[in-house]
Backbone as CSV, one residue per row, in Angstrom:
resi,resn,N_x,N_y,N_z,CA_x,CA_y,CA_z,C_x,C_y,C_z
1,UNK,-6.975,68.396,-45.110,-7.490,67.435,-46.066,-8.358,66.390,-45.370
2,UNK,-7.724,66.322,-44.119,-9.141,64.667,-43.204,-9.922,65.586,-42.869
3,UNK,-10.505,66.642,-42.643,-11.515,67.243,-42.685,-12.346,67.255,-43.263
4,UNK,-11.939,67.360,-44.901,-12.864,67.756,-46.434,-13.540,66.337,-45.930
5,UNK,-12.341,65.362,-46.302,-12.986,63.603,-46.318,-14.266,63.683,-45.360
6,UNK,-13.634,64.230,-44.313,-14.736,63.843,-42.802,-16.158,64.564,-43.444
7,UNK,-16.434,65.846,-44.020,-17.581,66.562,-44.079,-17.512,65.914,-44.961
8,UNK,-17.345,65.540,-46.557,-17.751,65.316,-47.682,-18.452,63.429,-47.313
9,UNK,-17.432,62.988,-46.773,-18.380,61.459,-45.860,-19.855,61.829,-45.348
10,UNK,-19.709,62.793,-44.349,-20.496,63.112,-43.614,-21.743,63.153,-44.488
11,UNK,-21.683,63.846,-45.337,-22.824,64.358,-46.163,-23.256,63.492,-47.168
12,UNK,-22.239,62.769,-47.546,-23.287,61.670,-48.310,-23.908,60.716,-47.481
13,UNK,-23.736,60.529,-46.552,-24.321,59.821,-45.086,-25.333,60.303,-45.260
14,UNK,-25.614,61.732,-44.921,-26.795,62.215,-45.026,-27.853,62.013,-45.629
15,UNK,-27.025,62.156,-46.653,-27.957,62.221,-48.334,-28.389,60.971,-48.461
16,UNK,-27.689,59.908,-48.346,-28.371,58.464,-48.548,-29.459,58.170,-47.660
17,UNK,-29.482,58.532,-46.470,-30.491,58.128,-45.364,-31.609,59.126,-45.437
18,UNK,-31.759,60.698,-46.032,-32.777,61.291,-46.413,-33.829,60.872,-47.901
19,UNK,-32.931,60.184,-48.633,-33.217,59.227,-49.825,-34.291,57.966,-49.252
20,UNK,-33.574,57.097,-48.203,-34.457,56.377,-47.783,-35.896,56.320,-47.133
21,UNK,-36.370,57.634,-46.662,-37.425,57.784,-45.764,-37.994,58.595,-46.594
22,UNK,-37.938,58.830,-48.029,-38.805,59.351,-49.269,-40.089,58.546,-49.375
23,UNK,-41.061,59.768,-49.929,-42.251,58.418,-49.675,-42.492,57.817,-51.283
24,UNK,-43.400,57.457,-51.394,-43.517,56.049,-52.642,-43.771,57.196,-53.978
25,UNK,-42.956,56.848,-54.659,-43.177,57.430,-56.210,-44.191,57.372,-56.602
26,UNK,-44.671,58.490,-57.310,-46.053,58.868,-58.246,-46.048,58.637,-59.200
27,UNK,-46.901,58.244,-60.618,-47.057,58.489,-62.014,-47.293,59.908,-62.159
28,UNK,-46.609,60.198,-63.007,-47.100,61.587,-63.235,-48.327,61.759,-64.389
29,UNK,-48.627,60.571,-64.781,-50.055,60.367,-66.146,-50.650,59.334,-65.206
30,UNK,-51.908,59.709,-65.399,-53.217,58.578,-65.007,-52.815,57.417,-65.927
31,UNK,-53.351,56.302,-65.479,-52.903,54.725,-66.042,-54.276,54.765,-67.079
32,UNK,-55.429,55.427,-67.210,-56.356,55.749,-68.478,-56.823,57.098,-68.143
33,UNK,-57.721,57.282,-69.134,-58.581,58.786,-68.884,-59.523,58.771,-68.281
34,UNK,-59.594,59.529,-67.329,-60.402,59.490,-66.104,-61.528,60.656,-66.687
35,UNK,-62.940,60.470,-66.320,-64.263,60.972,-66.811,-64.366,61.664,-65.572
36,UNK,-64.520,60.806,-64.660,-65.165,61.596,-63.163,-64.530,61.014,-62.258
37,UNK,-64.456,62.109,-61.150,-63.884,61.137,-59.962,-64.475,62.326,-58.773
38,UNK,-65.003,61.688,-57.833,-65.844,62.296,-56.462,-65.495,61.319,-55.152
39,UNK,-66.408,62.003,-54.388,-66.420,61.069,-52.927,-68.159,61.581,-52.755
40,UNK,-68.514,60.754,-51.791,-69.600,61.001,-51.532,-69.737,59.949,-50.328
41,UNK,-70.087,61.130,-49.055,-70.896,60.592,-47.731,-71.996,60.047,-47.902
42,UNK,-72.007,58.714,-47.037,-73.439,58.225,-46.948,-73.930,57.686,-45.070
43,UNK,-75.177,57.512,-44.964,-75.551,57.350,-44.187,-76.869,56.072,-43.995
44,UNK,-76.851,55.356,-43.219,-77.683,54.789,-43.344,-78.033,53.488,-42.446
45,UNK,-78.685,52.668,-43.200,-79.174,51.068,-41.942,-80.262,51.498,-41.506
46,UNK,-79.869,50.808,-40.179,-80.500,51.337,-39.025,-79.781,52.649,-38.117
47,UNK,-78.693,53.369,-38.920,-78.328,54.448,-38.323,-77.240,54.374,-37.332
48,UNK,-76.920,53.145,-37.805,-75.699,53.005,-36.685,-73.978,52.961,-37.390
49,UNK,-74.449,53.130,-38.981,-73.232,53.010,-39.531,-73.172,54.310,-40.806
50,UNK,-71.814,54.719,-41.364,-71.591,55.538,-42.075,-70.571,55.856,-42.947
51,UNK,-70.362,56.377,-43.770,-69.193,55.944,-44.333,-68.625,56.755,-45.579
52,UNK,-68.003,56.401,-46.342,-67.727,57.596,-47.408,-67.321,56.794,-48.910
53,UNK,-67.574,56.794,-49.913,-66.961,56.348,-51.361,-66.627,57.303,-51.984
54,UNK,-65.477,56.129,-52.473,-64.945,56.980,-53.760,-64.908,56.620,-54.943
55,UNK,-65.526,57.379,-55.719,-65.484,56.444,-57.012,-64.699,57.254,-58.166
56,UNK,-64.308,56.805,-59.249,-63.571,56.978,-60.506,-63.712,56.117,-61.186
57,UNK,-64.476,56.899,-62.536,-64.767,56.217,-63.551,-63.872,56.786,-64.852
58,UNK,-63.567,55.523,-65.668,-62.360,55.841,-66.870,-63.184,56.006,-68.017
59,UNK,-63.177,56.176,-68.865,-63.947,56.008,-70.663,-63.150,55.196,-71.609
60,UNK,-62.425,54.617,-70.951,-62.109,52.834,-71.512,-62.009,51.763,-71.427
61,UNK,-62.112,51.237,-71.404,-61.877,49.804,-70.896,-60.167,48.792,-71.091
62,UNK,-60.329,48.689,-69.821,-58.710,48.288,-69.834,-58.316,46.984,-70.158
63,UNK,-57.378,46.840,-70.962,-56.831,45.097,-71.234,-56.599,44.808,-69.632
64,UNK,-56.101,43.456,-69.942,-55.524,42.838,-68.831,-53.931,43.095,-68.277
65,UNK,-53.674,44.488,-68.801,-52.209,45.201,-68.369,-52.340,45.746,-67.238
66,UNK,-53.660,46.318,-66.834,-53.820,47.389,-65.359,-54.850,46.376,-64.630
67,UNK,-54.312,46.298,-63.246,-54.800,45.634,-62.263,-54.751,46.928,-60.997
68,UNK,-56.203,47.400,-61.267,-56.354,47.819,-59.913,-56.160,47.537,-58.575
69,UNK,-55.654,47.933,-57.201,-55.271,47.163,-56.184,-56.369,48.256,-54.881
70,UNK,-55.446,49.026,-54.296,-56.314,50.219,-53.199,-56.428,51.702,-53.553
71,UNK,-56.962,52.029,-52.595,-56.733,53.840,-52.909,-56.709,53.545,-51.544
72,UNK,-55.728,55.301,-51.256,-55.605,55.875,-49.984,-56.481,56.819,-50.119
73,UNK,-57.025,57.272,-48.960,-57.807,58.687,-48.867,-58.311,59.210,-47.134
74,UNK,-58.098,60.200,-47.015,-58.091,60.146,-45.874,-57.834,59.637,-44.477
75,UNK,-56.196,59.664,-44.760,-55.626,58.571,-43.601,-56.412,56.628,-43.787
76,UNK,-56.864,56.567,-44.711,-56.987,54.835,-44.699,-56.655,54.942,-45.807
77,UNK,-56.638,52.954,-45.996,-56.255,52.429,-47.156,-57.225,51.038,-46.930
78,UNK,-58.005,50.905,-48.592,-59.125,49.952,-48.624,-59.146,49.515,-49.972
79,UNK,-59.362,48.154,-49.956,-59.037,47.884,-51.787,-60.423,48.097,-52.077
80,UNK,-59.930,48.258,-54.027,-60.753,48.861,-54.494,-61.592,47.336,-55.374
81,UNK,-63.040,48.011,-55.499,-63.765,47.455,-56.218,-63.782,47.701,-57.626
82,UNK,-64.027,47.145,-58.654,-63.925,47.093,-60.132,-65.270,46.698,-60.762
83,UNK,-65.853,47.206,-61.355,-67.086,47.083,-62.027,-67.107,47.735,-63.842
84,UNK,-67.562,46.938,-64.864,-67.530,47.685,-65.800,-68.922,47.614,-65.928
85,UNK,-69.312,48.839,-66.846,-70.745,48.833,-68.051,-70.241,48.980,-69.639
86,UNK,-71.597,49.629,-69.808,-70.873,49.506,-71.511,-69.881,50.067,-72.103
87,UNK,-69.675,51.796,-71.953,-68.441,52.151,-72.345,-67.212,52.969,-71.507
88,UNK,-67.673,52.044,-70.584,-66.929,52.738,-69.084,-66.612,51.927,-68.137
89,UNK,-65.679,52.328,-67.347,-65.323,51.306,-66.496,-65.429,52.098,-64.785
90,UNK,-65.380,51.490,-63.736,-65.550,52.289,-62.673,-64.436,51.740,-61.241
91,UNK,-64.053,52.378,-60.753,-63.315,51.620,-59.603,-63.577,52.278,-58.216
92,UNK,-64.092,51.432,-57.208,-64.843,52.393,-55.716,-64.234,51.617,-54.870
93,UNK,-63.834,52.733,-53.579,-63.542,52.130,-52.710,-64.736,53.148,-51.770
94,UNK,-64.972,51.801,-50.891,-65.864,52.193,-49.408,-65.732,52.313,-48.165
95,UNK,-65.021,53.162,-47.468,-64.842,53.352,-46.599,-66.024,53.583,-45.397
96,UNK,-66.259,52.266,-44.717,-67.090,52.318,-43.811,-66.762,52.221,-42.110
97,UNK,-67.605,53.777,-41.782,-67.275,53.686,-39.828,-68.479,53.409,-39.591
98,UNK,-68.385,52.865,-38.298,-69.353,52.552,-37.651,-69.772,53.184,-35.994
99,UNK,-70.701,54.122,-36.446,-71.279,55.551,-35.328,-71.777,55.296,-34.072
100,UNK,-72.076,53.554,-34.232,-72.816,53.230,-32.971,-71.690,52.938,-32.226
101,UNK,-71.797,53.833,-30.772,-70.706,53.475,-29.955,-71.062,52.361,-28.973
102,UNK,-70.087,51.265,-28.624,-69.926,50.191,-27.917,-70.573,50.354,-26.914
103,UNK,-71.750,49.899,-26.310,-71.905,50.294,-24.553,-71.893,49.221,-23.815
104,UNK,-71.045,48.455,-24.521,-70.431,47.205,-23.100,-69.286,47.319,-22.652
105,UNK,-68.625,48.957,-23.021,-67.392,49.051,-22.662,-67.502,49.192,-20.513
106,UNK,-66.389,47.998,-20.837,-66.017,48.076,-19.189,-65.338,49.234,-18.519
107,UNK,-65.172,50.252,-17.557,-64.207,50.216,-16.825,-64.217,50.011,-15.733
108,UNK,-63.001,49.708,-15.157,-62.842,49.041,-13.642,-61.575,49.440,-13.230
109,UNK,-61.278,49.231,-12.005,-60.325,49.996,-11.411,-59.063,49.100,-11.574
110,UNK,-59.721,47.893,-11.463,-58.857,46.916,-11.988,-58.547,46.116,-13.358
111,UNK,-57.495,46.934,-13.855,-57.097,46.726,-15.518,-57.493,45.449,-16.280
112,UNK,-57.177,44.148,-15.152,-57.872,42.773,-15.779,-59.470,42.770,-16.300
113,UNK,-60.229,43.414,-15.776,-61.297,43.560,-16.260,-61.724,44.355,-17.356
114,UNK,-60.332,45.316,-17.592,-61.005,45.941,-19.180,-60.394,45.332,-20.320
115,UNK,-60.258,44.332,-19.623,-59.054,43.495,-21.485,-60.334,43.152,-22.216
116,UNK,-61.049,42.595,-21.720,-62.473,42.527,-22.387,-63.044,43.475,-24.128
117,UNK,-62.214,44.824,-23.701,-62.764,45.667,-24.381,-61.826,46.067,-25.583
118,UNK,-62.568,46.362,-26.668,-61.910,46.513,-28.348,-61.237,47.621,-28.532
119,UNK,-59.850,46.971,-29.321,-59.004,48.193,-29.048,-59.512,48.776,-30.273
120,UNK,-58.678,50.374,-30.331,-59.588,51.264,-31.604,-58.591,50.720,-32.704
121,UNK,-58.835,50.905,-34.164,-58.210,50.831,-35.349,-57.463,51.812,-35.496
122,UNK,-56.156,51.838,-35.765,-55.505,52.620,-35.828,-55.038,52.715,-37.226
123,UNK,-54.348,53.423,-38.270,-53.580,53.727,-39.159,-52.529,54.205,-38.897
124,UNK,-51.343,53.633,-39.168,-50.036,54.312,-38.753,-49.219,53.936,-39.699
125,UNK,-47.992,54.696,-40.060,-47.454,55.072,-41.312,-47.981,54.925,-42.978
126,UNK,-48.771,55.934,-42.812,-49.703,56.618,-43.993,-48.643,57.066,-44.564
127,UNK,-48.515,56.416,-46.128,-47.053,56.697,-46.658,-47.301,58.195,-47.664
128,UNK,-48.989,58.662,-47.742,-48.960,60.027,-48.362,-49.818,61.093,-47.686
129,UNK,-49.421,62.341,-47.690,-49.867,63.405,-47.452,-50.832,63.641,-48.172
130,UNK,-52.026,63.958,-48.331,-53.247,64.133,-48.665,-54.151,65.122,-48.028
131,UNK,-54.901,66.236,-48.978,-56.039,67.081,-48.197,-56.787,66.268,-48.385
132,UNK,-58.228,66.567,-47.936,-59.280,66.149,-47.715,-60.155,65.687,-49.068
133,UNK,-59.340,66.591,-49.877,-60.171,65.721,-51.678,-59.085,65.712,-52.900
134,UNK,-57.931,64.713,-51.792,-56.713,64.110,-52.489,-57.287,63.020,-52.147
135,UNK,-56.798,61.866,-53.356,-56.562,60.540,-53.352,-55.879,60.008,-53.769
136,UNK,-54.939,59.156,-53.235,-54.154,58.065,-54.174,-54.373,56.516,-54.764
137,UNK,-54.429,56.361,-55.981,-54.945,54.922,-56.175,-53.651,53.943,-56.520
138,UNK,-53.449,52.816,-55.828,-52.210,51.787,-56.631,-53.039,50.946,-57.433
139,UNK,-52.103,50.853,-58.272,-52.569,49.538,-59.365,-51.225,48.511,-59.978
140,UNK,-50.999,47.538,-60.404,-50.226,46.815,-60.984,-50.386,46.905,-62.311
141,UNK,-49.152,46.993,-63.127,-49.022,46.827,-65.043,-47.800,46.212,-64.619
142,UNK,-47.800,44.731,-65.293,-46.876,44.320,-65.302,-45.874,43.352,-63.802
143,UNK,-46.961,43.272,-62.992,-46.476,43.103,-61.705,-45.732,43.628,-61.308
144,UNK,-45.795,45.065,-62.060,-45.422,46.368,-60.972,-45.872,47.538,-60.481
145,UNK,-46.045,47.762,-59.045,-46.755,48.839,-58.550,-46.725,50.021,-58.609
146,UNK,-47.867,50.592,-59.361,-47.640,52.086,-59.764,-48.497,52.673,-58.261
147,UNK,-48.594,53.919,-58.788,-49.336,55.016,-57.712,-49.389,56.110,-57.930
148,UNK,-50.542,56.386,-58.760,-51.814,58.150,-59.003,-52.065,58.687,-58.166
149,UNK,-51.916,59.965,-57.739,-52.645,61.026,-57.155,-53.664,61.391,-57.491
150,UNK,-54.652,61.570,-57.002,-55.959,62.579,-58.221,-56.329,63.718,-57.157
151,UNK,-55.966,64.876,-57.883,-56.572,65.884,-56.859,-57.991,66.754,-57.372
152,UNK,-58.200,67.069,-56.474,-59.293,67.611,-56.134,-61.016,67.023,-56.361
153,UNK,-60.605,65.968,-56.427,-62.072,65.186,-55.951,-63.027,65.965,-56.238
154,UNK,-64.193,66.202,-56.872,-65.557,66.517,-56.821,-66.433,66.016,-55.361
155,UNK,-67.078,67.147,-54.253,-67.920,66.257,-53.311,-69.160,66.446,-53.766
156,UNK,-69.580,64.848,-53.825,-71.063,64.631,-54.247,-72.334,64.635,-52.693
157,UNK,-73.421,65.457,-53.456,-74.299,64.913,-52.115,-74.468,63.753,-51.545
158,UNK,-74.645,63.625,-49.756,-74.476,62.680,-49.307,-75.958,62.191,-49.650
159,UNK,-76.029,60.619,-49.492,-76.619,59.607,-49.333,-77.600,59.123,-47.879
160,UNK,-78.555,59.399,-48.012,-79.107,58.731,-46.715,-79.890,57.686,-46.996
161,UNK,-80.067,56.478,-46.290,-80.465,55.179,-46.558,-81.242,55.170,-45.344
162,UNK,-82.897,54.515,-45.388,-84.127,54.274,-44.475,-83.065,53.181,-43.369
């Protein structure tokens, strides 16, 4: 019988701590009706920078119940922009890198001399799994945080800028 106890303990041990390291709940319905939703590469400046958007546009216009916040997409997270027109509404996020590489990077044999130099941006604990034309968007109703998936993205032609 202290056996059963011991495994049947054991296992809800388990079970509670595999519960905890779950990642963030989904809506399973879009927060409106979504018209279009893409990404699209761009390029441009003076050629030293580049970057990618995403946009999604709804065919309503939302009360003041949905408060857009970020989308994830591709290992980042960047809040989103909000723009309406007449019978549509749009929400983009811009994900911008920058191609021109540093050439004042130091090295030296001696470590004090490369503190000088910029560490890279990292992303670390990306709370969703995502292919390449998955996205997740959060938003607030209610001062509470939801979170959409949208799969399969449309890719739009890229953008090149003089």
């Amino acid at each position: 019988m202290k056996s059963f106890i011991t495994i049947v303990s054991s296992i809800l041990v388990i079970i509670s701590f595999t519960q905890c390291g779950s990642a963030q709940k989904l809506d399973k319905k879009a927060p409106l009706t979504i018209n279009k939703a893409y990404y699209q590469d761009w390029f441009g400046g003076r050629g030293t920078s580049k970057g990618t958007i995403v946009s999604i546009e709804f065919s309503n216009i939302t009360s003041k119940k949905i408060i857009f916040d970020s989308i994830f997409f591709k290992g980042k997270l960047i809040k989103l922009e909000h723009t309406f027109s007449e019978n549509k509404q749009t929400i983009t996020g811009n994900f911008i890198t920058n191609i021109q590489h540093d050439k004042n990077i130091i090295m030296d044999i001696d470590p004090k001399e490369e503190m000088a130099n910029k560490v890279t941006d990292l992303n670390i604990n990306f709370p969703f799994e995502l292919t390449d034309k998955e996205c997740v968007i959060s938003y607030f109703i209610r001062n509470k945080k939801h979170y959409y998936k949208l799969l399969n993205l449309k890719e739009e032609q890229p953008i090149y800028y003089p």
